[in-house]
N, C-alpha and C positions, 0 to 999 in steps of 0.2 A: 755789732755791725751786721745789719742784713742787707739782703740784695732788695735794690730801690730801684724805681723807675722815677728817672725825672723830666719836666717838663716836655724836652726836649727828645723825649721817647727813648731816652739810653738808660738800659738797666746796668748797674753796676753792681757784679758780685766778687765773691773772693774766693779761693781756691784752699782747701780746706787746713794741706800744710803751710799756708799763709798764714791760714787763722790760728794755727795752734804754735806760730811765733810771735804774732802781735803784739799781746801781751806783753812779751820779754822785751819790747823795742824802747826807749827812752820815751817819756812821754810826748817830747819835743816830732818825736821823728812821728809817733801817732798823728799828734797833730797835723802834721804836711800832707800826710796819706789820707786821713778823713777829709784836709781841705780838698784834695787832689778830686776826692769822689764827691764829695759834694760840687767844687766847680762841674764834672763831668756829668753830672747828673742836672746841673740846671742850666747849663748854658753849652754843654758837648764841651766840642774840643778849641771853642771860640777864646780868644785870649787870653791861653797857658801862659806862664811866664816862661816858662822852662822847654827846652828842645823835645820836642817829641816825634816818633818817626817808626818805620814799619824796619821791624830788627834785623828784615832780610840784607838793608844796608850795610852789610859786611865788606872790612878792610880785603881786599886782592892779595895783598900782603898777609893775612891772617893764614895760618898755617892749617887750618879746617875750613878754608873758607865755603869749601862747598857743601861739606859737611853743614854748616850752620846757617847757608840761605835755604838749604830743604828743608830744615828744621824748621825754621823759621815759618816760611810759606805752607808747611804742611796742617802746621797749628796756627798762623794770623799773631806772631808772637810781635810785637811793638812793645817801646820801652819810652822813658819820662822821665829829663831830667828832677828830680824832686824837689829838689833845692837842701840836701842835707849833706854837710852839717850846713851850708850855704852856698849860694848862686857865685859864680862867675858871671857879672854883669859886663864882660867885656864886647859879648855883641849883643844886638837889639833883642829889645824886650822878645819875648816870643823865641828867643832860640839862645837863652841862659842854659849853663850847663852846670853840672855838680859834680860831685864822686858817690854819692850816689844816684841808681836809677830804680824806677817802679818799672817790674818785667809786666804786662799784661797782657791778654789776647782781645782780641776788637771782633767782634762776633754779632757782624750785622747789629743790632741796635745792643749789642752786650757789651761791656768791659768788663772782665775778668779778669782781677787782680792776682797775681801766681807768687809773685816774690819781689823785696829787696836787695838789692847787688851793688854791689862797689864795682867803678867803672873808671878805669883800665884796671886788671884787663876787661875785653868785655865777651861775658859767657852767657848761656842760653838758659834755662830753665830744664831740670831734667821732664822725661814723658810724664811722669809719675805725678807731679806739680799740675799739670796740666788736665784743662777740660777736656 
């Protein structure tokens, strides 16, 4: 997996302790993460199936909430539902959800892949992770 620029001028790369889990992920779950970067790379962020959103979106209720929208905002950290192990199609296309999610940063024409996370609860990516 390298970092690609597609059509639509978004390069997408991946963040190094990402890459050195990949490997170990099911093959299945590979697959949804290369499709995730391939859609992202030739058509953006046009017709996900899955909810995606900027991470600052934190619960009120979450007991670090403040903690984790500077977090968020400091790094551009956005998450994806992936669809693993599968979608919750119970709302419309484009805002399916799963338990898992793909953490990434959105960096002007970049997506930066950081991690996989099971969601709830839902946690941030440590600095270390991060570009």
């Amino acid at each position: 997996m390298d970092d690609k620029q597609g059509n639509k001028g978004i390069i997408v790369g991946y963040g190094e302790i990402f890459l050195n889990k990949f490997n170990n992920f099911p093959i299945k779950d590979q697959d949804k993460i290369i499709d995730f970067a391939e859609h992202i790379e030739n058509n953006g962020f046009n017709s996900l199936p899955g909810r995606n959103k900027p991470s600052h979106h934190v619960s009120t209720n979450d007991s670090n909430f403040l903690e984790k929208v500077n977090h968020a905002k400091r790094y551009n950290l956005h998450h994806y539902h992936i669809g693993i192990p599968s979608y919750d199609e119970t709302n419309e296309y484009g805002d399916w959800t799963s338990e898992w999610i793909i953490h990434y940063q959105h960096l002007g024409n970049e997506v930066h892949i950081v991690e996989l996370d099971y969601h709830p609860p839902f946690t941030l990516p440590p600095k270390k992770n991060l570009k």
